[in-house]
C-alpha positions as CSV (number, residue, x, y, z in Angstrom):
1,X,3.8,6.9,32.3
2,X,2.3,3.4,33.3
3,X,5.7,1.9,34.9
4,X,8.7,1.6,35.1
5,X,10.6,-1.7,35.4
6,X,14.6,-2.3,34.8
7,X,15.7,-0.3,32.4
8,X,12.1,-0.4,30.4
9,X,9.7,2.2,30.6
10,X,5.8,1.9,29.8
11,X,3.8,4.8,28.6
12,X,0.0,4.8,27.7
13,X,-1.5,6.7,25.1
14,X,-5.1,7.6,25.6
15,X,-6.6,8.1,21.6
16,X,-9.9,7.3,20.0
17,X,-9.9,3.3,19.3
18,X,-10.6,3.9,15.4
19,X,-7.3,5.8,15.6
20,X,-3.6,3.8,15.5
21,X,-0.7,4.9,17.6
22,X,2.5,3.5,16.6
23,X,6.3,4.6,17.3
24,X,8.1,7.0,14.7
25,X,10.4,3.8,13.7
26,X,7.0,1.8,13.3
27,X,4.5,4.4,11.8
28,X,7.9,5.1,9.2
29,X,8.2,1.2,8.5
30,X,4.4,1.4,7.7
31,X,4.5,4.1,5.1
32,X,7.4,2.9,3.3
33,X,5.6,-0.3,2.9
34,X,2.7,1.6,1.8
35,X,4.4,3.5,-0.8
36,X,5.9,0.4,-2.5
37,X,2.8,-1.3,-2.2
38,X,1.1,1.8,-4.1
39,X,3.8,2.0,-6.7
40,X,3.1,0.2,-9.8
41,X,6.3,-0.1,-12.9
42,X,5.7,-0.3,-16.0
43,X,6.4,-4.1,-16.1
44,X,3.6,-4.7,-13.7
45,X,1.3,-2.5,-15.9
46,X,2.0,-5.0,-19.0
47,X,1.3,-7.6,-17.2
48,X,-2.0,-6.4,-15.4
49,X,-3.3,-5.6,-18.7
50,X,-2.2,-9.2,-20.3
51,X,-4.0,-10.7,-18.1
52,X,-7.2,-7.9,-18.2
53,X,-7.7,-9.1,-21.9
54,X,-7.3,-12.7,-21.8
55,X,-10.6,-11.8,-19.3
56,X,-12.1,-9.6,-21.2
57,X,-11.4,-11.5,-24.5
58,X,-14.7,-12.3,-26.2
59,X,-16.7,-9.6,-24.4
60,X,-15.8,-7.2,-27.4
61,X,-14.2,-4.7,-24.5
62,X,-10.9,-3.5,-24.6
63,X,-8.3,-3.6,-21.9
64,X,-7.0,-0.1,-20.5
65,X,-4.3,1.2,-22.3
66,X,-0.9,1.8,-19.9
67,X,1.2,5.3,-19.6
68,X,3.2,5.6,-23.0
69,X,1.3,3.5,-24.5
70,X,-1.2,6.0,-26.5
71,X,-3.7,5.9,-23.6
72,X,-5.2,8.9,-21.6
């Protein structure tokens, strides 16, 4: 405990600096967000690969096919 003040209390944390220390409410904000971030729909997919051939077009490559679209 580093002090107390009011009705506030400080506490210190003594971790290696490449590691982060966050509150459970935080650290569970952050994962949430990192799960959406990592989730991609099917819609997205379409798009992504719409705009990975209009890139690609004239190279001779093909885009990636998407899930349920034939691809492996």
């Amino acid at each position: 405990m580093i002090e107390v003040k009011g009705g506030s209390v400080r506490l210190g944390v003594e971790a290696p600096t490449e590691m982060s220390v966050h509150r459970d409410e935080v650290f569970d904000r952050i994962m949430e967000e990192n799960r959406k971030a990592a989730t991609t729909t099917p819609d997205q997919m379409k798009l992504l690969n719409s705009r990975y051939a209009k890139k690609q077009k004239g190279s001779g490559d093909n885009p990636p096919k998407s899930p349920g679209e034939g691809g492996k």
